[in-house]
MIVEX-748192 format. One record per residue (C-alpha): x, z, y; residue in three letters. Coordinates in steps of 0.1 Angstrom, whole numbers, always signed. Layout:
// residues N
      px      pz      py    aa
       X       Z       Y   ALA
...
***
This chain:
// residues 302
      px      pz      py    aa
    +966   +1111   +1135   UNK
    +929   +1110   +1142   UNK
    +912   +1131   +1108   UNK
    +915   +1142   +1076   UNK
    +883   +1130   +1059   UNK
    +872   +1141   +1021   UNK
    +848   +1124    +999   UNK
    +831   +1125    +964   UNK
    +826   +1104    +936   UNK
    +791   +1118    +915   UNK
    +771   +1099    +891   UNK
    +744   +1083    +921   UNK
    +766   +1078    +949   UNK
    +801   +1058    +951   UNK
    +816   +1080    +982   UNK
    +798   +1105    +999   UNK
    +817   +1121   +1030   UNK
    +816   +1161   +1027   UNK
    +844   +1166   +1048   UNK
    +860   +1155   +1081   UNK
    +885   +1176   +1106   UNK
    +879   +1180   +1142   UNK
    +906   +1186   +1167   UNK
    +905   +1214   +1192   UNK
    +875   +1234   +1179   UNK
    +898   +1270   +1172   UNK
    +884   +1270   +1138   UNK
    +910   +1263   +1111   UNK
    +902   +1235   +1091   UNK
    +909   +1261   +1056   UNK
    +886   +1282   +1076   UNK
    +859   +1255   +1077   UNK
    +866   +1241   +1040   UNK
    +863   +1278   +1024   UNK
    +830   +1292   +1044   UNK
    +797   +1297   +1025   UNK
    +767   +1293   +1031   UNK
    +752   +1304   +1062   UNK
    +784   +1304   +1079   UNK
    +794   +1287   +1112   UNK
    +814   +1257   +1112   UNK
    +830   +1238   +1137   UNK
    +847   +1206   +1117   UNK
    +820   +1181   +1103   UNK
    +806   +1194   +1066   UNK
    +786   +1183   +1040   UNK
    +765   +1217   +1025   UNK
    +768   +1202    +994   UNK
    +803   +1212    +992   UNK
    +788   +1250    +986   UNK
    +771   +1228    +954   UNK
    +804   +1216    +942   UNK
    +802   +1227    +910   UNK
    +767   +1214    +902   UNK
    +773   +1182    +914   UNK
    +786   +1163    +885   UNK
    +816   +1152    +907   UNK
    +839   +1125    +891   UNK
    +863   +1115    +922   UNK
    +875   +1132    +950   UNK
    +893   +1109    +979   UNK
    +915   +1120   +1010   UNK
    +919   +1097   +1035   UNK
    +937   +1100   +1065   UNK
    +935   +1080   +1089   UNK
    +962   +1072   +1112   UNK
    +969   +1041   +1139   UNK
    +990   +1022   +1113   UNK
    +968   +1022   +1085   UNK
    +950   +1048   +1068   UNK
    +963   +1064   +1038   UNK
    +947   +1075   +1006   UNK
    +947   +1102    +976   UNK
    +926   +1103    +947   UNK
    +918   +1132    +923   UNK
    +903   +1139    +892   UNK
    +871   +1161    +903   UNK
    +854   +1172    +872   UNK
    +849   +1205    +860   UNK
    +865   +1217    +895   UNK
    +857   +1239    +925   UNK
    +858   +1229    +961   UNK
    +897   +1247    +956   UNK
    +910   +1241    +920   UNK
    +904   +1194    +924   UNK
    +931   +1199    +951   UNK
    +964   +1203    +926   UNK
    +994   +1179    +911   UNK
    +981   +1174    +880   UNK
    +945   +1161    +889   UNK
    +962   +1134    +913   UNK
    +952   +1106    +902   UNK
    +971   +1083    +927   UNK
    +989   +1085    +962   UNK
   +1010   +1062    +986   UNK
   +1042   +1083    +969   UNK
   +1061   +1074    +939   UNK
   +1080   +1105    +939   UNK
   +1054   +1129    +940   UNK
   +1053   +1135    +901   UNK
   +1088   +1136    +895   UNK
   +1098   +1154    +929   UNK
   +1097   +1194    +925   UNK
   +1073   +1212    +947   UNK
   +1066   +1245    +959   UNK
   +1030   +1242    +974   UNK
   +1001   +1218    +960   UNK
    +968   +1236    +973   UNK
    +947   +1239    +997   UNK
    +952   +1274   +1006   UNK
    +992   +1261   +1010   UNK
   +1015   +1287   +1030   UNK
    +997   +1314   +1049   UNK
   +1022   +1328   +1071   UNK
   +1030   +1298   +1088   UNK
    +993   +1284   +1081   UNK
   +1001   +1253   +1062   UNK
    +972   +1242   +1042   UNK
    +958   +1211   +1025   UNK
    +995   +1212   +1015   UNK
   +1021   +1192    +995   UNK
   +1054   +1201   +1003   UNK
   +1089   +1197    +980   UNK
   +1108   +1226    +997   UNK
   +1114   +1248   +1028   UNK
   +1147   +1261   +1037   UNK
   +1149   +1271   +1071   UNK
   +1131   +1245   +1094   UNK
   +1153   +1217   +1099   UNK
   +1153   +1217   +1057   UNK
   +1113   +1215   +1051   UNK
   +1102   +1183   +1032   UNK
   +1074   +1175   +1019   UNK
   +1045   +1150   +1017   UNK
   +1013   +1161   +1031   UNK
   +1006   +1189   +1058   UNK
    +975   +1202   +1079   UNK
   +1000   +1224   +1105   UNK
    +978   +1248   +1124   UNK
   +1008   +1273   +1143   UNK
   +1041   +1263   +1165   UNK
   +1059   +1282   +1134   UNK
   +1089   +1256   +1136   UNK
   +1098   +1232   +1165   UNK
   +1083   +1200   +1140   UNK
   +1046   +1214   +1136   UNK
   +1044   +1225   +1173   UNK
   +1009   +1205   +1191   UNK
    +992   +1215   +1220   UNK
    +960   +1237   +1208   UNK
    +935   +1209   +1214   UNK
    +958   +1185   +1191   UNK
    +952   +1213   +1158   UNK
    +951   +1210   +1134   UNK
    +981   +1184   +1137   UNK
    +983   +1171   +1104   UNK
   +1013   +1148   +1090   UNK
   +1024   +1131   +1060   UNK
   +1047   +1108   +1044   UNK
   +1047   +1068   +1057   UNK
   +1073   +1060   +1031   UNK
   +1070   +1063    +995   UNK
   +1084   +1093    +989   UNK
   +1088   +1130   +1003   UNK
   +1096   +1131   +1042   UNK
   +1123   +1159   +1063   UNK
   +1094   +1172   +1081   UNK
   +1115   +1184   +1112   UNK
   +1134   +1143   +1115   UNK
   +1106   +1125   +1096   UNK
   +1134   +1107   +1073   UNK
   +1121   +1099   +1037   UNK
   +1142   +1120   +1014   UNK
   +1179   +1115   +1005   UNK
   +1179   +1094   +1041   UNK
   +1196   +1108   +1075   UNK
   +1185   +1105   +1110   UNK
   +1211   +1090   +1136   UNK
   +1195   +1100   +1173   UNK
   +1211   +1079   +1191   UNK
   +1194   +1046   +1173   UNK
   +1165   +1071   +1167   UNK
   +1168   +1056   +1128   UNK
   +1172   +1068   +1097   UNK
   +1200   +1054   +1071   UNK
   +1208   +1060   +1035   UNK
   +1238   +1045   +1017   UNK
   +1231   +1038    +980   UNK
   +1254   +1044    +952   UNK
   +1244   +1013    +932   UNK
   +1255    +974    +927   UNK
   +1229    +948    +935   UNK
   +1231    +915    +950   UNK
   +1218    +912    +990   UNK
   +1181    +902    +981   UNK
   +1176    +930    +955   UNK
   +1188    +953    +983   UNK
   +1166    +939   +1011   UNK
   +1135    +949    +985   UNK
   +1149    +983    +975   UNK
   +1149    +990   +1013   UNK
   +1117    +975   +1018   UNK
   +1099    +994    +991   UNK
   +1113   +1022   +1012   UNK
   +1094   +1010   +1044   UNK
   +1124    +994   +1056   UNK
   +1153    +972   +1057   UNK
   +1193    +967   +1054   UNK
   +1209    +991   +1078   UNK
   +1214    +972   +1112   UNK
   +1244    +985   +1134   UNK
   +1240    +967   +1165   UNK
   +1262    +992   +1186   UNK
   +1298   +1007   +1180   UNK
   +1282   +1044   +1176   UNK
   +1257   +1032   +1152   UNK
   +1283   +1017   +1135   UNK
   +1308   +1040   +1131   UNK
   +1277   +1065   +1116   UNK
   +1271   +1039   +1087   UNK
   +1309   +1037   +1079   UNK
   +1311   +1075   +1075   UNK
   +1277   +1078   +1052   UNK
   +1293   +1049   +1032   UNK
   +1324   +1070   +1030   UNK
   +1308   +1097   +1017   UNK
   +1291   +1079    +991   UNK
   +1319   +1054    +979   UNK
   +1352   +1054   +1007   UNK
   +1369   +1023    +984   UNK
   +1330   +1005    +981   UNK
   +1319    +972    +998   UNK
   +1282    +976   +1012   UNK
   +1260    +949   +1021   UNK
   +1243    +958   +1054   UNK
   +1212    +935   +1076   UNK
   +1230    +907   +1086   UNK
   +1229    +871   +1072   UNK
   +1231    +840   +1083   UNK
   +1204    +809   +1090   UNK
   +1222    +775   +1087   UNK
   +1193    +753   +1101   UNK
   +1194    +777   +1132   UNK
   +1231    +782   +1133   UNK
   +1232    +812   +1140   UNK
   +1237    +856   +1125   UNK
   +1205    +871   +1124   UNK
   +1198    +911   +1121   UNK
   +1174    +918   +1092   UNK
   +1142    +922   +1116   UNK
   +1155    +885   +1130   UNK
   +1170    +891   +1164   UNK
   +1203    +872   +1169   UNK
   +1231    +887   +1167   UNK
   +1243    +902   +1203   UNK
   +1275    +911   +1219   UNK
   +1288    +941   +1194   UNK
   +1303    +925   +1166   UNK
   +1330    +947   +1140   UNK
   +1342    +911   +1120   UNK
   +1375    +914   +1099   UNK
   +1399    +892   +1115   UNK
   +1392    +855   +1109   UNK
   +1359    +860   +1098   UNK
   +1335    +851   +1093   UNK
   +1353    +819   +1073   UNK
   +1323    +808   +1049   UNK
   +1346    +805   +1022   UNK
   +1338    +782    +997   UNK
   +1307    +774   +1020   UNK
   +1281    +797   +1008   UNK
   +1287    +834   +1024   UNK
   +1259    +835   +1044   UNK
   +1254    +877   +1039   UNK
   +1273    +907   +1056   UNK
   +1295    +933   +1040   UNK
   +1315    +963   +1047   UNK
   +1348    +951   +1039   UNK
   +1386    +961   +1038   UNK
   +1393    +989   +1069   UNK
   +1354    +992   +1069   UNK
   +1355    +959   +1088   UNK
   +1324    +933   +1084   UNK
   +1330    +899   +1060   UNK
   +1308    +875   +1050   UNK
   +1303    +874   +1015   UNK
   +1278    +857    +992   UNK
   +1247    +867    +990   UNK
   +1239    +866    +951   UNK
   +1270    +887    +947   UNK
   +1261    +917    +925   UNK
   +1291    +942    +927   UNK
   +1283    +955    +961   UNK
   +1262    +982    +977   UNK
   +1242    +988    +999   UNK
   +1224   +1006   +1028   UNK
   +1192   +1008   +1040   UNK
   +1175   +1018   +1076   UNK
   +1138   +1031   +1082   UNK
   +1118   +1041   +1111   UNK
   +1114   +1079   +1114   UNK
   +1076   +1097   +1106   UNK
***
C-alpha cells in the first residue's frame, strides 16, 4: 500500500487533494488529520481542511492506492466537519456490498485508541485472530496482523473482495484460510448450476475451489461436510472438448492428483463436461447446466 489520499468536492473545483499519508514520518496520520492551525505536520495537508466547514463541501473521496488498483469511497460532505463526513450513513458508495447490511463496531476516524486504529471500518474484534473488518490505518504491533516495521506506518489495509475481510488471514468473510495452498475456501449452502457458481465466486474475487493436491482436497471435503455431509458440490474443473482435455478454473490442465469415482469420468449421455463432489466425496462428471448442486468457491488471501 503506497497512501491514503482524501479529496473534496466544493462548488469551484471537481477534486481538490487535502490530504495524503506519508510513511515513516513518527507522526500518526489522526495526529496529522486533527491538528489546527499553526501546528506541525509531517503527512501532506491542505490548510483548507482547518476551513472545512466554510467551504461549501459537497463530496468527500478516499482513495487508496494499492499495486493492484486503487480503491475508492465516497461520502456525503455537506454540513460536516473534518470528523463527522467520515461515518456509515454519509457513505455514499464503496468497493463492498456488505458494508450496509454488515454490523460494525467502529466507523470513524478517531476508530480504536488503544490499539491506535483510525480512519476505521471494522465489523468486529474478538481476540486477534477474530478481527474483521473493511478498512484500517494500523499504527502499533498490537496484534501479529497489523505489525510493520516503523518506517512502513502507518500500514494501512483494506478489503480486496466485496465484502468484510479476517484481518489476521485476509479471507473475505464467511471464507476459511487453508495454509498449505495459502487459499481461502467457502462452501455454499445453495443450488445453482456450474456457471452461476463460477460468477458467484467471481463476484467474490475468485473462482470454483481448485484441489489440485490430496491435502487440499481432503480440506474441501470436510468444509463441504460441514455445510451439507449428503450434498453434491460443483468445484473448478471442467472440461474443453476442442482441446481434449480437464482444465482447473484459472486454465492449467489437469496434473497428476486426480480423486475420480471409479469409472469416471464416463461422459454419460455425452454432455458432463463439469466436476462434482460425488458419492464417498469422490469427483464425477456431471452436467454443467445442472441446478441441484452446490458449490464452493476459492480466493486469494488480502
Amino acid at each position: 500500500m503506497m497512501a491514503t489520499n482524501a479529496l473534496i468536492s466544493i462548488s469551484t473545483v471537481r477534486w481538490l487533494q487535502v490530504f495524503a499519508t506519508v510513511k515513516g514520518t513518527g507522526q500518526t496520520a489522526v495526529h496529522a488529520w486533527s491538528a489546527g492551525a499553526g501546528v506541525s505536520v509531517l503527512h501532506h495537508k491542505n490548510p483548507l481542511v482547518e476551513q472545512w466547514g466554510s467551504l461549501g463541501i459537497k463530496r468527500v473521496k478516499i482513495v487508496l492506492e494499492a499495486p493492484t488498483g486503487d480503491v475508492e469511497l465516497i461520502f456525503n460532505g455537506e454540513n460536516t466537519d473534518k470528523f463527522s463526513w467520515f461515518s456509515q450513513d454519509r457513505l455514499i458508495s464503496s468497493p463492498w456490498n456488505d458494508v450496509n447490511s454488515e454490523p460494525n463496531d467502529f466507523f470513524s476516524i478517531t476508530g480504536y485508541a488503544r490499539p491506535l486504529r483510525t480512519f476505521f471500518i471494522n465489523r468486529s474484534h474478538d481476540g486477534c485472530p477474530r478481527d474483521f473488518g473493511w478498512l484500517v490505518l494500523a499504527e502499533r504491533n498490537h496484534c501479529a496482523w497489523e505489525r510493520a516495521p516503523v518506517d512502513q506506518r502507518p500500514y494501512i489495509l483494506f478489503s480486496r473482495g466485496t465484502t468484510y475481510v479476517n484481518w489476521n488471514d485476509g479471507c473475505p468473510g464467511g471464507y476459511r484460510y487453508h495454509q498449505h495452498s495459502r487459499s481461502c475456501y467457502k462452501a455454499f449452502n445453495r443450488r445453482t448450476n456450474y456457471n452461476s457458481a463460477a460468477e458467484t465466486c467471481s463476484s467474490d474475487g475468485g473462482t470454483l475451489a481448485m484441489p489440485r493436491d490430496s491435502t487440499t482436497n481432503t480440506f474441501l471435503i470436510n468444509l463441504k461436510d460441514a455445510v451439507d455431509n449428503n450434498g453434491y458440490f460443483w468445484f473448478g474443473l471442467s472440461y474443453r472438448a476442442k482441446e481434449g482435455r480437464w482444465v482447473w478454473a484459472d486454465g492449467a490442465a489437469l496434473g497428476s492428483f486426480t480423486s475420480w469415482y471409479p469409472k469416471m469420468p464416463d461422459n454419460s449421455g455425452g454432455n458432463e463436461d463439469c466436476a462434482e463432489y460425488w458419492t464417498n466425496d469422490k469427483w464425477n462428471d456431471y452436467k454443467c447446466s445442472d441446478s441441484s448442486r452446490k458449490f464452493i468457491c476459492q480466493v486469494t488471501p488480502n
